[in-house]
SEBA-112552 format. One record per residue (C-alpha): residue in three letters; x, y, z. Coordinates in steps of 0.001 Angstrom, whole numbers. Layout:
<atom fikol="ala" c1="X" c2="Y" c3="Z"/>
...
This chain:
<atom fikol="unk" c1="-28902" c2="134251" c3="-143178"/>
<atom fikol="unk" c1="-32187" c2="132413" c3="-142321"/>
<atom fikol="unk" c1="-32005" c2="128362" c3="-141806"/>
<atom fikol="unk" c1="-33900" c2="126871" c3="-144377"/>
<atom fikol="unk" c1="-37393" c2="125042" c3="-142875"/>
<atom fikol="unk" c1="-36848" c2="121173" c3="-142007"/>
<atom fikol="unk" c1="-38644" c2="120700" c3="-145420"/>
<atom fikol="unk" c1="-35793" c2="122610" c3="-146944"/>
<atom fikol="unk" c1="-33748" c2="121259" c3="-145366"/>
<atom fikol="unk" c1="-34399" c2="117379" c3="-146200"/>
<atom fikol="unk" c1="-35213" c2="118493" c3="-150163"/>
<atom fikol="unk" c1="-31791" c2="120437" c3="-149785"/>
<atom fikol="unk" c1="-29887" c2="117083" c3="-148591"/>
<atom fikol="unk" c1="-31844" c2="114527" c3="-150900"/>
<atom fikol="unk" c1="-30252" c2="116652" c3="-153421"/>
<atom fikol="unk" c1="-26656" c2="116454" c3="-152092"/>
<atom fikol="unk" c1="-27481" c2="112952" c3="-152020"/>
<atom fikol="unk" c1="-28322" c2="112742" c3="-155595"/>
<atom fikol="unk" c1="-25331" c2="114586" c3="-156967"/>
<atom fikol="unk" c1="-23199" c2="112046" c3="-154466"/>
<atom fikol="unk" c1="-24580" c2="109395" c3="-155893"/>
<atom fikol="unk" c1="-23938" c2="110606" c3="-159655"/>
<atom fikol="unk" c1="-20179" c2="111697" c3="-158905"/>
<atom fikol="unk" c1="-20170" c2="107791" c3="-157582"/>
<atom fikol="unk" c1="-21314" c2="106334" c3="-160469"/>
<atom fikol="unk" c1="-18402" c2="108834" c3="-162828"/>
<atom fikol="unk" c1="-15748" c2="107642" c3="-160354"/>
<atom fikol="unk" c1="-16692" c2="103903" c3="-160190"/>
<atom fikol="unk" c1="-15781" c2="104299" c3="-164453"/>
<atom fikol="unk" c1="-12057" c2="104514" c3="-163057"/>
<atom fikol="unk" c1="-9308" c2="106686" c3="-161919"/>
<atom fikol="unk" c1="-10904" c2="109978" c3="-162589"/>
<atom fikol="unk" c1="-10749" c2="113175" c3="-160953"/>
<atom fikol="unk" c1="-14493" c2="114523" c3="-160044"/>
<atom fikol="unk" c1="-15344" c2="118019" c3="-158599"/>
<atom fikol="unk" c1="-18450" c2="118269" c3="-155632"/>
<atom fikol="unk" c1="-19658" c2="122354" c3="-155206"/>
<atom fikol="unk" c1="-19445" c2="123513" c3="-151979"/>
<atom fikol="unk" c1="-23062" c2="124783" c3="-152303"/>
<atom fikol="unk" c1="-22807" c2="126277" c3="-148970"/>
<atom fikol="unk" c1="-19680" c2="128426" c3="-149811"/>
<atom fikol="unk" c1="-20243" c2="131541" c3="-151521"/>
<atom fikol="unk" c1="-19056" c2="131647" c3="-154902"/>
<atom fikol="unk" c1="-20061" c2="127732" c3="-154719"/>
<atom fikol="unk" c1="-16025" c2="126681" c3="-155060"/>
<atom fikol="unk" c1="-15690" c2="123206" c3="-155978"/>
<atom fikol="unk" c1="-14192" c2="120459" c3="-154047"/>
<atom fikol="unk" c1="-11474" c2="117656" c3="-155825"/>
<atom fikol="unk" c1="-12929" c2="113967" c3="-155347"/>
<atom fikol="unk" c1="-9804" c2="111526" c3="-156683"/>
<atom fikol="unk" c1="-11629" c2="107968" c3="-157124"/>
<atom fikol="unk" c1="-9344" c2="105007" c3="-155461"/>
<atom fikol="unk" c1="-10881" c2="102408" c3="-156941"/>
<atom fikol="unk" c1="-8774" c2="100256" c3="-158410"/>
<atom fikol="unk" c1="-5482" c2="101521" c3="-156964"/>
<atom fikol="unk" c1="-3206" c2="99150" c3="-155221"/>
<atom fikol="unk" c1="-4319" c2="99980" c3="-151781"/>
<atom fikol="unk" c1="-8539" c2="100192" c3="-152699"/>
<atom fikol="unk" c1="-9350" c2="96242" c3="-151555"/>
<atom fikol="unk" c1="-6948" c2="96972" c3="-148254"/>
<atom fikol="unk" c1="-8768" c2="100325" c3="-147584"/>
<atom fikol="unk" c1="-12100" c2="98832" c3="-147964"/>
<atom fikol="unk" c1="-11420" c2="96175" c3="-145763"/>
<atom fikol="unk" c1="-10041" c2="98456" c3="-142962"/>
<atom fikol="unk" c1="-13028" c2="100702" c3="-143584"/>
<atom fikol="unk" c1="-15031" c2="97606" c3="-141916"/>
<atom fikol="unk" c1="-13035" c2="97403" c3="-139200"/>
<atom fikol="unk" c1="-13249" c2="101418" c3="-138099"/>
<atom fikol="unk" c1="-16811" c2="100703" c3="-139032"/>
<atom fikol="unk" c1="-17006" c2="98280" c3="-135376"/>
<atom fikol="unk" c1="-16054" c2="101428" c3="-133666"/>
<atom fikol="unk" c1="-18217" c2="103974" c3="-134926"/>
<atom fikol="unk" c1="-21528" c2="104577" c3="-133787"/>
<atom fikol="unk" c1="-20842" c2="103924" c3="-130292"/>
<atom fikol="unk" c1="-21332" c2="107877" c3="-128841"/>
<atom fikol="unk" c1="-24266" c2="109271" c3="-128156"/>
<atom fikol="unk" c1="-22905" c2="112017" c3="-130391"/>
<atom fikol="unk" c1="-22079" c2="110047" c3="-133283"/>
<atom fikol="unk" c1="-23912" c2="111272" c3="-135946"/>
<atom fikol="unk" c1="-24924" c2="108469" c3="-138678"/>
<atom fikol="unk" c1="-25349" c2="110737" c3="-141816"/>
<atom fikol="unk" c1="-26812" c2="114178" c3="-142946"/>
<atom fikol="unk" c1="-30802" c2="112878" c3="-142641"/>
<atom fikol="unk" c1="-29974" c2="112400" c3="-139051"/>
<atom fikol="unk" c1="-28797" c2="115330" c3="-138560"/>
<atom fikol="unk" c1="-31296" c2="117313" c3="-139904"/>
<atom fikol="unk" c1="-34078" c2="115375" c3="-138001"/>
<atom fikol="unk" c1="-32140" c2="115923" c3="-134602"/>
<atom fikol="unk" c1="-31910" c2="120118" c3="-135575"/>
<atom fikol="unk" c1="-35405" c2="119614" c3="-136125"/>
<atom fikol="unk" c1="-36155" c2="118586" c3="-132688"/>
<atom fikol="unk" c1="-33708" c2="121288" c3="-131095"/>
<atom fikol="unk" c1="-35681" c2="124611" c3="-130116"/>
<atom fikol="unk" c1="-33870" c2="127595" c3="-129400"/>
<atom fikol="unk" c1="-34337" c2="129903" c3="-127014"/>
<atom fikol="unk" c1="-34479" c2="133788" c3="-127187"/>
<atom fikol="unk" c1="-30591" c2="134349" c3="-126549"/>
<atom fikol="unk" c1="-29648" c2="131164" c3="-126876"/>
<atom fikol="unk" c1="-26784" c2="130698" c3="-129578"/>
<atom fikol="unk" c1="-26379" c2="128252" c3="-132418"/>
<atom fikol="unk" c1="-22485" c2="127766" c3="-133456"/>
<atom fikol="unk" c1="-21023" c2="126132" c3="-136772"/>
<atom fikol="unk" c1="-17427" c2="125410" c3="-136872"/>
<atom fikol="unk" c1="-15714" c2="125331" c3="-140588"/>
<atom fikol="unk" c1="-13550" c2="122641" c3="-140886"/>
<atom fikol="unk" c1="-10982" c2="123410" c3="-143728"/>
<atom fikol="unk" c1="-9060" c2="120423" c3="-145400"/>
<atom fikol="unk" c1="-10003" c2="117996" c3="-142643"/>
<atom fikol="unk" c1="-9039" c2="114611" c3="-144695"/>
<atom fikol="unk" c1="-5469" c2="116456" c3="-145125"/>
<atom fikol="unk" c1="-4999" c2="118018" c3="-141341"/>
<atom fikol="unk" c1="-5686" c2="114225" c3="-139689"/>
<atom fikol="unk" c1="-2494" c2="114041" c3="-137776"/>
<atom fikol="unk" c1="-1194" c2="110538" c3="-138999"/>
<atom fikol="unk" c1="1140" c2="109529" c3="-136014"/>
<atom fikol="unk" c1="-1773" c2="110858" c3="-133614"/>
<atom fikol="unk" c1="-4582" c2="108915" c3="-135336"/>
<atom fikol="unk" c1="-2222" c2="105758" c3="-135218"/>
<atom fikol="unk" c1="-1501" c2="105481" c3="-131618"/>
<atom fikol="unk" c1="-5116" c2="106126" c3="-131499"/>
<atom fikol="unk" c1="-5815" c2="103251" c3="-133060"/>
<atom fikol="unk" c1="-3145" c2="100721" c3="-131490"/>
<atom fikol="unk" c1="-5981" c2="100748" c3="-128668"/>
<atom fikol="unk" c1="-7874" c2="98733" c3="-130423"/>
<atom fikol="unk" c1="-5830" c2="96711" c3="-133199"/>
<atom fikol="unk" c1="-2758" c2="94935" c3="-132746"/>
<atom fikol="unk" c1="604" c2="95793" c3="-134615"/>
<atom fikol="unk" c1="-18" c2="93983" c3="-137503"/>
<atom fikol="unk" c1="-3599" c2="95246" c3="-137997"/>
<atom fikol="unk" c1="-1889" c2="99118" c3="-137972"/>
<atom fikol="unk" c1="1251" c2="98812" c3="-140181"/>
<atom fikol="unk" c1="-1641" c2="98039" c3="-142336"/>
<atom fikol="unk" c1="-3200" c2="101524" c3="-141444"/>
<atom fikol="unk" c1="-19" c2="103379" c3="-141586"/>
<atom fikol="unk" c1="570" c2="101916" c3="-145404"/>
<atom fikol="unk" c1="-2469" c2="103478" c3="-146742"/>
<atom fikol="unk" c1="-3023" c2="106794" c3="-144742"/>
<atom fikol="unk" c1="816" c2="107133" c3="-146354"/>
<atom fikol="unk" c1="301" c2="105696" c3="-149960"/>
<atom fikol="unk" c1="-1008" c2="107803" c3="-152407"/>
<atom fikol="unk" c1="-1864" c2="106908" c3="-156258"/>
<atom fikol="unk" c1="-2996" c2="109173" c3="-158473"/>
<atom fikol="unk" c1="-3868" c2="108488" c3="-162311"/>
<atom fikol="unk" c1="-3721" c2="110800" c3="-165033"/>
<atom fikol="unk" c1="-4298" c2="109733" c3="-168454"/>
<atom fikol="unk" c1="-4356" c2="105931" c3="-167345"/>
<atom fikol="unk" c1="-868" c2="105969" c3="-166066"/>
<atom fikol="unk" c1="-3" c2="105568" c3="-162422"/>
């Protein structure tokens, strides 16, 4: 399979972008359940988006979201977001026997290891700061028809 040029590339992520934004805009109307293809699967499988907003943990995970946000960024290989990443393959040249390697990551929201991630974070947050944590990577609320 041939990469596409870094033209195709950004056109092929601006779209991404745009169907992103559109399944944001259906899942900001409520507890819905959205699909996102997988257009880089074969058979283009869709993936399950479950909005939270509006369930009991949504203002508490947004404001924890801000404070992981202080600690991202900080690596020189953090990666802010796809653009980036397409601009730095862009500058990468390859050599003649030189290998490029993509790892698949398969349910990677679902195979965080919970206990792991919280000592992790007990690092940097007191105890109070990660019960908080530990109540929403353990709460889940699902709608269906309106009813929780």
């Amino acid at each position: 399979m041939m990469l596409p040029s870094a033209t195709g590339l950004q056109h092929l992520v601006y779209n991404i972008q745009q169907a992103v934004t559109h399944i944001l805009v259906l899942l900001k109307m409520g507890n819905i359940i959205a699909r996102l293809p997988k257009i880089h699967k074969e058979g283009v499988p869709l993936r399950p988006i479950v909005s939270n907003i509006g369930a009991p943990t949504y203002q508490l995970s947004k404001h924890l979201a801000g404070l992981l946000g202080q600690l991202t960024g900080k690596s020189i290989h953090h990666v802010k977001n796809s653009l980036q990443f397409v601009q730095t393959l862009s500058s990468i040249r390859i050599q003649p026997g030189d290998l490029m390697i993509s790892f698949d990551i398969v349910s990677l929201y679902t195979n965080v290891p919970i206990l792991d991630s919280l000592q992790h974070l007990s690092r940097h947050f007191d105890k109070d700061i990660i019960s908080l944590f530990k109540h929403t990577l353990t709460s889940t609320y699902f709608c269906f028809k309106r009813v929780l």
